[in-house]
N, CA, C and O of each residue as an XYZ file, in Angstrom:
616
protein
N      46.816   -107.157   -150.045
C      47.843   -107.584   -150.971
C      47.815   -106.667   -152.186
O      46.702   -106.437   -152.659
N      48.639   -106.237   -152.630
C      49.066   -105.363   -153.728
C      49.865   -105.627   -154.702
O      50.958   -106.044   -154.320
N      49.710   -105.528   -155.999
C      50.404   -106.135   -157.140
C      52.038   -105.448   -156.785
O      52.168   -104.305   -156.347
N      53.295   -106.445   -157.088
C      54.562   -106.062   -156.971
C      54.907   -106.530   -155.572
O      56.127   -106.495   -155.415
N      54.372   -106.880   -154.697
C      54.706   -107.220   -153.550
C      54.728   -108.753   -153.607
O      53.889   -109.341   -154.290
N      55.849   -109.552   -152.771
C      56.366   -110.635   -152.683
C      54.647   -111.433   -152.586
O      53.795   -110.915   -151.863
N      54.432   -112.307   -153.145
C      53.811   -113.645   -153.154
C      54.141   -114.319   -151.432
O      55.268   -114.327   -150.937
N      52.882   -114.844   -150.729
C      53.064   -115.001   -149.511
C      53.745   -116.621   -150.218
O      53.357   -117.094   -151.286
N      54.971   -117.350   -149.180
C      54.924   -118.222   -149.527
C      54.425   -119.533   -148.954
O      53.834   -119.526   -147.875
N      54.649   -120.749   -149.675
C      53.349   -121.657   -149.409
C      53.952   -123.122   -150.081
O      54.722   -123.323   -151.021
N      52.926   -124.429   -148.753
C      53.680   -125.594   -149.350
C      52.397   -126.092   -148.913
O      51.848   -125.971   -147.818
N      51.972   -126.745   -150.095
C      50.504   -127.633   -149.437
C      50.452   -128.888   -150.501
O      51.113   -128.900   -151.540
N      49.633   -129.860   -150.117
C      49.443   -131.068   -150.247
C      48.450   -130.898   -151.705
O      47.520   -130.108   -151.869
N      48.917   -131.777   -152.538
C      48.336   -131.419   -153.772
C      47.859   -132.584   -154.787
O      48.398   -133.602   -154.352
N      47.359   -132.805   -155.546
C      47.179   -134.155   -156.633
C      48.694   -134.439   -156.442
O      49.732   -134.044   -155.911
N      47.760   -135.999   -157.740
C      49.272   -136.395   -157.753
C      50.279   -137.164   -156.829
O      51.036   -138.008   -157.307
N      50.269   -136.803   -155.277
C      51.009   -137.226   -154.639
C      51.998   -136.548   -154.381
O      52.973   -137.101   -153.872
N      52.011   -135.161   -154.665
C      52.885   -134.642   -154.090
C      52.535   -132.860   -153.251
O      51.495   -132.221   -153.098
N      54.047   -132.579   -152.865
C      53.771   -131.428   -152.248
C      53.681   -130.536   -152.858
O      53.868   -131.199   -153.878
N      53.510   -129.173   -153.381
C      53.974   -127.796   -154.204
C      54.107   -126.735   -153.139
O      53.525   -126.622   -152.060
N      54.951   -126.049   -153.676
C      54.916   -124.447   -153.054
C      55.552   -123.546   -153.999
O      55.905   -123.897   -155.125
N      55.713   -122.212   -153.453
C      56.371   -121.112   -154.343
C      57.434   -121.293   -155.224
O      57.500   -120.981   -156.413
N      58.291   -121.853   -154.480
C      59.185   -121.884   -154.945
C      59.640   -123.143   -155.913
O      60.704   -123.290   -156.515
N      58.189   -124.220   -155.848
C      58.636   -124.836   -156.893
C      58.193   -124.162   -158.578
O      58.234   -124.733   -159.667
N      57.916   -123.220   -158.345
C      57.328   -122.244   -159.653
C      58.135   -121.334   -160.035
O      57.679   -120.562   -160.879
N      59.570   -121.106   -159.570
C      60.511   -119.736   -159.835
C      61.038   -120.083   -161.183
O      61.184   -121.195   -161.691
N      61.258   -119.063   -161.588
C      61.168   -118.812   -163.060
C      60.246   -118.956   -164.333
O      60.479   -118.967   -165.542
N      59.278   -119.046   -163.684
C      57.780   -119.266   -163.926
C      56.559   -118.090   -164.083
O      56.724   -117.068   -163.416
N      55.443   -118.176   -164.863
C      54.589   -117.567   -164.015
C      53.859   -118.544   -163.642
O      53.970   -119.682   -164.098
N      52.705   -118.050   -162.420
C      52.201   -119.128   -161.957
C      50.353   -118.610   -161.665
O      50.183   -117.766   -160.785
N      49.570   -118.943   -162.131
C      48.111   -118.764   -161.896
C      47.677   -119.630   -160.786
O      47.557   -120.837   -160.997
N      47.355   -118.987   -159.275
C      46.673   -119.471   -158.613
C      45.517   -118.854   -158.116
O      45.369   -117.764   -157.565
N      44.420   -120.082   -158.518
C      42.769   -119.501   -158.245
C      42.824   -120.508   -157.147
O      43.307   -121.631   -156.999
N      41.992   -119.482   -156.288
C      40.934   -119.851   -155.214
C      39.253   -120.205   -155.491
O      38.582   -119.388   -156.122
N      38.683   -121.370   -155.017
C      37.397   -121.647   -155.502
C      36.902   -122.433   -154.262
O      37.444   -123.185   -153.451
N      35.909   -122.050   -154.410
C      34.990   -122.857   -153.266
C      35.058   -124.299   -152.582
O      35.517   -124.722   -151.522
N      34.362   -124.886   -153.722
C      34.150   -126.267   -153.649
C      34.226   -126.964   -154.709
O      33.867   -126.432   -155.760
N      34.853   -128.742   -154.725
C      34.869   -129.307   -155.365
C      33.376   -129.466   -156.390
O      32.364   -128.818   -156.125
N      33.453   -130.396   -157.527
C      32.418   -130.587   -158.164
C      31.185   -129.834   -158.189
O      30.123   -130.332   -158.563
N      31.325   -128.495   -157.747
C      30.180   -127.721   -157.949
C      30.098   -126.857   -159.387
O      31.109   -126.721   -160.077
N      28.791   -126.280   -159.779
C      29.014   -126.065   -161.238
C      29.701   -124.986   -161.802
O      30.162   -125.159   -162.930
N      29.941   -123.400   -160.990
C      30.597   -122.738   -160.877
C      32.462   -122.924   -160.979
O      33.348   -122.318   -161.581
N      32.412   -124.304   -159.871
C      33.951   -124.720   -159.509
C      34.340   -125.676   -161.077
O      35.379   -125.796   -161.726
N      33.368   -126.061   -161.194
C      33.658   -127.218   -162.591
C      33.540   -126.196   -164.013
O      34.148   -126.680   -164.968
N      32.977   -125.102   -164.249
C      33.035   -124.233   -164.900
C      34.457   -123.443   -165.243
O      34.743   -123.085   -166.385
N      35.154   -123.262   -164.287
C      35.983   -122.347   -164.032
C      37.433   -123.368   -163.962
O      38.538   -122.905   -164.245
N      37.321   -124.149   -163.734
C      38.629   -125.339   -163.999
C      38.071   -126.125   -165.259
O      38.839   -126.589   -166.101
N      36.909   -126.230   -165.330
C      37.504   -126.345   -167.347
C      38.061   -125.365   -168.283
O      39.031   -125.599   -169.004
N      37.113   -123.739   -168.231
C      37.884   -122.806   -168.839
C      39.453   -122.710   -168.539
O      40.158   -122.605   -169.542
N      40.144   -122.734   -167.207
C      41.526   -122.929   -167.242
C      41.943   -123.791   -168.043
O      42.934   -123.569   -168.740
N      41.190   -125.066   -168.102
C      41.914   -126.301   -168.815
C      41.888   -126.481   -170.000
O      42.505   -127.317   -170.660
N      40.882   -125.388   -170.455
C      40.371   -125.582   -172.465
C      41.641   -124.639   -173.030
O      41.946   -124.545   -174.219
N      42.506   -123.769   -171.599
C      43.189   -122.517   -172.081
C      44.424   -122.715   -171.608
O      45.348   -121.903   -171.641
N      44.442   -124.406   -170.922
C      46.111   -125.402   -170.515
C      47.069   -124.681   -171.391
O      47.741   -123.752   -170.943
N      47.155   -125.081   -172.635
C      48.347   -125.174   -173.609
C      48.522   -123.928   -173.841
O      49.614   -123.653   -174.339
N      47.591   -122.808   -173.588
C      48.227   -121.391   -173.916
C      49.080   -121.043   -173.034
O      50.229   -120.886   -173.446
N      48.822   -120.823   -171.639
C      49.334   -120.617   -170.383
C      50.811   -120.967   -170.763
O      51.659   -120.138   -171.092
N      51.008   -122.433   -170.660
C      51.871   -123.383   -171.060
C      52.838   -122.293   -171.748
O      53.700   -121.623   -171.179
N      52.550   -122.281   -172.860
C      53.225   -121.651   -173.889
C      53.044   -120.056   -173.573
O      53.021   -119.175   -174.432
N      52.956   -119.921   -172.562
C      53.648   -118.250   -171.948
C      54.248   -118.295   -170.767
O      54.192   -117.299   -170.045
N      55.064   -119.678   -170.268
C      55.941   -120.119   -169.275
C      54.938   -120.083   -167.984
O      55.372   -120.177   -166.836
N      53.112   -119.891   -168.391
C      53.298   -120.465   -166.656
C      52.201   -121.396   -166.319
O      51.487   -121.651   -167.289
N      51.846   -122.012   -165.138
C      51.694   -122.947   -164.884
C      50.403   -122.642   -163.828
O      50.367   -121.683   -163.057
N      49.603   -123.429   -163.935
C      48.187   -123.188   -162.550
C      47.735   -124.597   -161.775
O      47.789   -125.821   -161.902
N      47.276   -123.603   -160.926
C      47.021   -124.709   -159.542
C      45.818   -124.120   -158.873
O      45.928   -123.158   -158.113
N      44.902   -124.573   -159.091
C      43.532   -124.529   -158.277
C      43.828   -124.672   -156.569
O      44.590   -125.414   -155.950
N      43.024   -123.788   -156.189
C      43.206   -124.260   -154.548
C      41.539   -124.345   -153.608
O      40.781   -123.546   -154.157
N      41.020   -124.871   -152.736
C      39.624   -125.180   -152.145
C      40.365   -126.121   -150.901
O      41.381   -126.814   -150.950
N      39.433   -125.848   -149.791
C      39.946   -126.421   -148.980
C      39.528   -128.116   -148.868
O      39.934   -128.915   -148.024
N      38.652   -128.348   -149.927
C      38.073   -129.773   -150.133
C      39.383   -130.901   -149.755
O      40.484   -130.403   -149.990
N      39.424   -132.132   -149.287
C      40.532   -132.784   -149.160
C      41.140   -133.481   -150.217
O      40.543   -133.499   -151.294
N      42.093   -133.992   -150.121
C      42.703   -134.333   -151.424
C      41.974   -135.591   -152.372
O      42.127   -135.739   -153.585
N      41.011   -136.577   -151.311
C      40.099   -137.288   -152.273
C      39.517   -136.314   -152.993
O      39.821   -136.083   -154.164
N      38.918   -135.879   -152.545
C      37.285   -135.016   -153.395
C      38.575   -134.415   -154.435
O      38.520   -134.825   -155.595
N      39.416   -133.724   -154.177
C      40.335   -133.150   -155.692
C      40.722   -134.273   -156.508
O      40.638   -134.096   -157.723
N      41.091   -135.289   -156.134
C      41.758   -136.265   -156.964
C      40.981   -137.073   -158.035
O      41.300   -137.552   -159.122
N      39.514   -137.028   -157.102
C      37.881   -137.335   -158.003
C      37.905   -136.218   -158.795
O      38.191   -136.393   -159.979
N      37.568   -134.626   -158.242
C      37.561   -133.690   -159.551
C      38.348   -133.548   -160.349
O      38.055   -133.053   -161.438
N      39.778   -134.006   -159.992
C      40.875   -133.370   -161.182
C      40.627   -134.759   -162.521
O      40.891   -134.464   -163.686
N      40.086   -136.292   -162.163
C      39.992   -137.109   -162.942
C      39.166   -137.032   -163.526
O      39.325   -137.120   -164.744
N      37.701   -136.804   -162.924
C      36.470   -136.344   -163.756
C      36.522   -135.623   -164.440
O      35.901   -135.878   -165.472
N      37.208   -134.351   -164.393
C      37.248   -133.403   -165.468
C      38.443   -133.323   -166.104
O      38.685   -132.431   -166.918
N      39.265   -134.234   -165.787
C      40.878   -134.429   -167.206
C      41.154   -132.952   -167.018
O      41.231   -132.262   -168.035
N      41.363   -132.208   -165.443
C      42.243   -131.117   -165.742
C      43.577   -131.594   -165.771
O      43.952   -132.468   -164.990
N      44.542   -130.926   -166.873
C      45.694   -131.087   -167.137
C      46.775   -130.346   -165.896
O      47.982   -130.205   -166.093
N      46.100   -129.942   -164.669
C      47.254   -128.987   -163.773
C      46.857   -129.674   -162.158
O      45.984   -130.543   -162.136
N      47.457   -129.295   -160.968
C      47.305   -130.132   -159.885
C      46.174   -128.876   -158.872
O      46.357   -127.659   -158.896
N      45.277   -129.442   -158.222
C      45.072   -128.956   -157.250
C      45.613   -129.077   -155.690
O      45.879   -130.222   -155.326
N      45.806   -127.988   -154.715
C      46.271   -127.782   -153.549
C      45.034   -127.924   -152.615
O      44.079   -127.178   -152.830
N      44.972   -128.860   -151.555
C      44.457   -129.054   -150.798
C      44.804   -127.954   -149.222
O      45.904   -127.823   -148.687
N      43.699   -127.407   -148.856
C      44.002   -126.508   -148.085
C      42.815   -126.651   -146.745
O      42.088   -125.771   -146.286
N      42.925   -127.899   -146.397
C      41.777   -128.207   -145.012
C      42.257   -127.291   -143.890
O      41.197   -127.074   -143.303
N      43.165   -126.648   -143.256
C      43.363   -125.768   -142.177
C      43.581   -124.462   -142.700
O      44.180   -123.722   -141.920
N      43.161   -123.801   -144.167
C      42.672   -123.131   -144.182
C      44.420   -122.240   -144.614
O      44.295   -121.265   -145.354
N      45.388   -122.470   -144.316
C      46.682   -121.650   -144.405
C      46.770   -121.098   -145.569
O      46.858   -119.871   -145.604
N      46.770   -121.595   -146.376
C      46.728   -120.761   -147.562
C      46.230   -119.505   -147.987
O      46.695   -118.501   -148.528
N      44.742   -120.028   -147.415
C      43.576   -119.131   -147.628
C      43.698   -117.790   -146.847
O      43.806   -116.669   -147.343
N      43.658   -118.139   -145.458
C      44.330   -117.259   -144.898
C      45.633   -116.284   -145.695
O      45.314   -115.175   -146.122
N      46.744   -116.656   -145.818
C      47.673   -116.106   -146.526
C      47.367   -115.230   -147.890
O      48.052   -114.252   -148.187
N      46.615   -115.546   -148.429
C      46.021   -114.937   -149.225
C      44.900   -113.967   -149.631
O      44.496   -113.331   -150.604
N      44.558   -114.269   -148.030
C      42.995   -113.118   -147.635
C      41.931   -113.816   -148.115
O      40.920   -113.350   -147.590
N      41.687   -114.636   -148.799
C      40.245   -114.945   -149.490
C      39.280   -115.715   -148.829
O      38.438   -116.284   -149.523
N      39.246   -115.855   -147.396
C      38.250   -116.500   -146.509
C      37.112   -114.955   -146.232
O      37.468   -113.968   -145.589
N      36.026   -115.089   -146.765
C      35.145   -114.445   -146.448
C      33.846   -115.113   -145.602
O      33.520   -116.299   -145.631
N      33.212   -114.060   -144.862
C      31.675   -114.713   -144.603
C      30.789   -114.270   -145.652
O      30.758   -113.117   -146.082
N      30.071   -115.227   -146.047
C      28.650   -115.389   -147.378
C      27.451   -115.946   -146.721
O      27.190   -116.679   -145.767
N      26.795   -115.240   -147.698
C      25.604   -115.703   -147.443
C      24.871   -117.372   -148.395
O      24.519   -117.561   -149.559
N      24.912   -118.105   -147.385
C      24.284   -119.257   -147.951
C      22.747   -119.743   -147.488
O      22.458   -119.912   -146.304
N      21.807   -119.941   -148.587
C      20.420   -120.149   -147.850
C      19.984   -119.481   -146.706
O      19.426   -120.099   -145.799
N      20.233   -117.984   -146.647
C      19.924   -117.677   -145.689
C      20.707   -116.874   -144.068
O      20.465   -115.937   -143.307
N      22.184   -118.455   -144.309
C      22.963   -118.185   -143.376
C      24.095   -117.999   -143.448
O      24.788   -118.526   -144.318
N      24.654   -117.025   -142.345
C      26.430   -116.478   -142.715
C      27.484   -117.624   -142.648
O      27.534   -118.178   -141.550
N      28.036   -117.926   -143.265
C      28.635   -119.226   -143.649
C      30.361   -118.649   -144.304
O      30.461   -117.870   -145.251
N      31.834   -119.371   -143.384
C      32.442   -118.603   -143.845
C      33.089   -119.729   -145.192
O      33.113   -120.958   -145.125
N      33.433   -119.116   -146.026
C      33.589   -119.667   -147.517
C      34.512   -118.672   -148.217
O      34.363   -117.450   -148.186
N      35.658   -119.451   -148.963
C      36.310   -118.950   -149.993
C      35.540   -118.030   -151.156
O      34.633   -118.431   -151.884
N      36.129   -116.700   -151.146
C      35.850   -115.854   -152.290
C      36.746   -115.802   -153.722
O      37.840   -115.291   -153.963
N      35.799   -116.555   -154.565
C      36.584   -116.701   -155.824
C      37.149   -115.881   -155.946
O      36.469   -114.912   -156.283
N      39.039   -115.520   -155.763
C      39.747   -115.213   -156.288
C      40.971   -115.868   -157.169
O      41.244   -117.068   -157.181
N      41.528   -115.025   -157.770
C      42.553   -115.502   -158.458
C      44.488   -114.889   -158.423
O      44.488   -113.663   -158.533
N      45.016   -115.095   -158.380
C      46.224   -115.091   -158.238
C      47.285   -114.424   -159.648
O      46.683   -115.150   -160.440
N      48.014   -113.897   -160.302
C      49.013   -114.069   -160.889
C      50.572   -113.575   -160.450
O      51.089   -112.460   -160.390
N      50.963   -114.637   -160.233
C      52.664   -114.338   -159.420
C      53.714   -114.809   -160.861
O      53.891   -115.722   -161.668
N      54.188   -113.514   -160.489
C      55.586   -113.503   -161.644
C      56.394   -114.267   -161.094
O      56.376   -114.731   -159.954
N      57.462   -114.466   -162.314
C      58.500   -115.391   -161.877
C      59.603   -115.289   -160.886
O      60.226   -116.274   -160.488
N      59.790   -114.273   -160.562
C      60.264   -113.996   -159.322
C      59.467   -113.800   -157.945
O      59.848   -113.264   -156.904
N      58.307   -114.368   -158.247
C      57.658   -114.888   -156.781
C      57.052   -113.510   -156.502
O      56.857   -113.311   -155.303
N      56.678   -112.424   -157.396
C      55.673   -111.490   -156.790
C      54.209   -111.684   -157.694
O      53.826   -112.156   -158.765
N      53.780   -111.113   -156.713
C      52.054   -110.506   -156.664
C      52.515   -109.946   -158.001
O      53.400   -109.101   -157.861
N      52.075   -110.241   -159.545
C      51.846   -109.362   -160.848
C      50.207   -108.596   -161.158
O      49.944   -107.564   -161.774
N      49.164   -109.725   -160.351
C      48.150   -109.014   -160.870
C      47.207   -110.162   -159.608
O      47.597   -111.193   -159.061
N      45.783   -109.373   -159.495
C      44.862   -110.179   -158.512
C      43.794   -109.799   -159.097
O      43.731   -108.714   -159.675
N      42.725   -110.703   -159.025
C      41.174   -110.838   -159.285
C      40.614   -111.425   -158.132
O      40.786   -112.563   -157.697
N      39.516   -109.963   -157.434
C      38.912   -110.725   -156.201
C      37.159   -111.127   -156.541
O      36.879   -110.896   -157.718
N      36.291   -111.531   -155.926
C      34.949   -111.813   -156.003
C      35.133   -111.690   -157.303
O      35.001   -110.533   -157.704
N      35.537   -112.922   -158.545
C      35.397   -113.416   -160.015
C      33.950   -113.573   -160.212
O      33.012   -113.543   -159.415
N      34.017   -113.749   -161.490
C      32.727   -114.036   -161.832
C      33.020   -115.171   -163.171
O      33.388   -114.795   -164.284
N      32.838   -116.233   -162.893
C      33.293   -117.453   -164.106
C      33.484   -117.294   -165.051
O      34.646   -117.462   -165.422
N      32.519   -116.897   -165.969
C      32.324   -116.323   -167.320
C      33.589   -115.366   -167.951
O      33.547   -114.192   -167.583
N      34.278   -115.597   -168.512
C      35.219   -115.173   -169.470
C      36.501   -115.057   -168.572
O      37.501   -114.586   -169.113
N      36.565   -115.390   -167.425
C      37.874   -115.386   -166.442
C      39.104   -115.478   -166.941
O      40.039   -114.737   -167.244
N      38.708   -117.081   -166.932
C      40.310   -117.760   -167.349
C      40.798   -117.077   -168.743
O      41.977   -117.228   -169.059
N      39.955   -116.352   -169.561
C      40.421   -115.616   -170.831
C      41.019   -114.289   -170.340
O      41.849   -113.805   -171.110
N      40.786   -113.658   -169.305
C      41.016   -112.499   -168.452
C      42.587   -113.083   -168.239
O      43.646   -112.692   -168.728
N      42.370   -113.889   -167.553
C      43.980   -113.912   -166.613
C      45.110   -114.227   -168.068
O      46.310   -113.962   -168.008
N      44.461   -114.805   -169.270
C      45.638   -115.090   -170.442
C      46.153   -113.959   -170.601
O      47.327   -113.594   -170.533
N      44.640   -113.081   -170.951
C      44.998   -111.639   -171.566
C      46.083   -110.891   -170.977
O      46.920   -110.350   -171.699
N      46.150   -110.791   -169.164
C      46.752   -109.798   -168.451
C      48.089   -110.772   -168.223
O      49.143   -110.227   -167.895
N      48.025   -112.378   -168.419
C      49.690   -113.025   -168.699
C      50.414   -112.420   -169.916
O      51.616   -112.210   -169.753
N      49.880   -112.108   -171.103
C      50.380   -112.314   -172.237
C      50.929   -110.624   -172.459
O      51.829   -110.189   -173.177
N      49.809   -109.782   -171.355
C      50.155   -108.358   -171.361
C      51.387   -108.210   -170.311
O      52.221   -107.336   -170.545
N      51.482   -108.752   -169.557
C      52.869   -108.851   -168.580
C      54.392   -109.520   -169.494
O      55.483   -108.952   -169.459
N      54.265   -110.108   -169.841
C      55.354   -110.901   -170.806
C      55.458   -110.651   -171.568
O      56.107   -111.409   -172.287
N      54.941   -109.379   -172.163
C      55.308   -108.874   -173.312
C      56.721   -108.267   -173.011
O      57.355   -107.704   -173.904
């Protein structure tokens, strides 16, 4: 995937109770991160920094959506526990992920285990690829993706 190229598109099951996809984001920008797993400290790290940095986003027209293939309980527990202000996408068959490339094999305890590679997403409002972050690293992220929103919309 390459920045400027169409955003794969996508409709998945999300908080809330409802569906999302691409196209409910046009005229938008739209931040979508990929993350592992629910309630882990990395995953809870990285959706609070989005959420401490809600109202900026906000106020540069765009909007984020966490994605993990966890099911929509385990999101609906994390998105309440941690008062994120945005919806997560439930992605149990993996389509998304796929679509987006970020299913890698890792190493866990030892063993090859295949698992989402923290990436991140920024799709302009016309539904393209503006910018990508692959294998993230938590720490100052979500300040990363403001910086390179606020440098696009200029």
């Amino acid at each position: 995937m390459s920045a400027a190229q169409p955003a794969p598109d996508f409709s998945a099951p999300a908080t809330s109770d409802q569906t999302l996809g691409l196209r409910d984001f046009r005229g938008r920008f739209l931040v979508l991160y990929f993350y592992p797993k629910d309630s882990t400290p990395g995953c809870t790290q990285e959706g609070q920094d989005f959420s401490e940095l809600y109202p900026e986003f906000q106020g540069e027209n765009a909007d984020i959506l966490g994605v993990s293939r966890d099911g929509l309980k385990s999101h609906a527990n994390f998105k309440c526990k941690q008062a994120f202000p945005f919806e997560l996408l439930s992605d149990t068959d993996e389509a998304l992920c796929q679509a987006f490339d970020v299913i890698r094999m890792k190493n866990m305890y030892g063993k090859q285990v295949r698992g989402i590679e923290r990436s991140t997403f920024l799709i302009d409002p016309e539904g393209r690829i503006a910018f990508e972050w692959r294998k993230v690293s938590v720490k100052g992220h979500a300040a990363a993706v403001l910086a390179k929103l606020r440098e696009l919309s200029t």
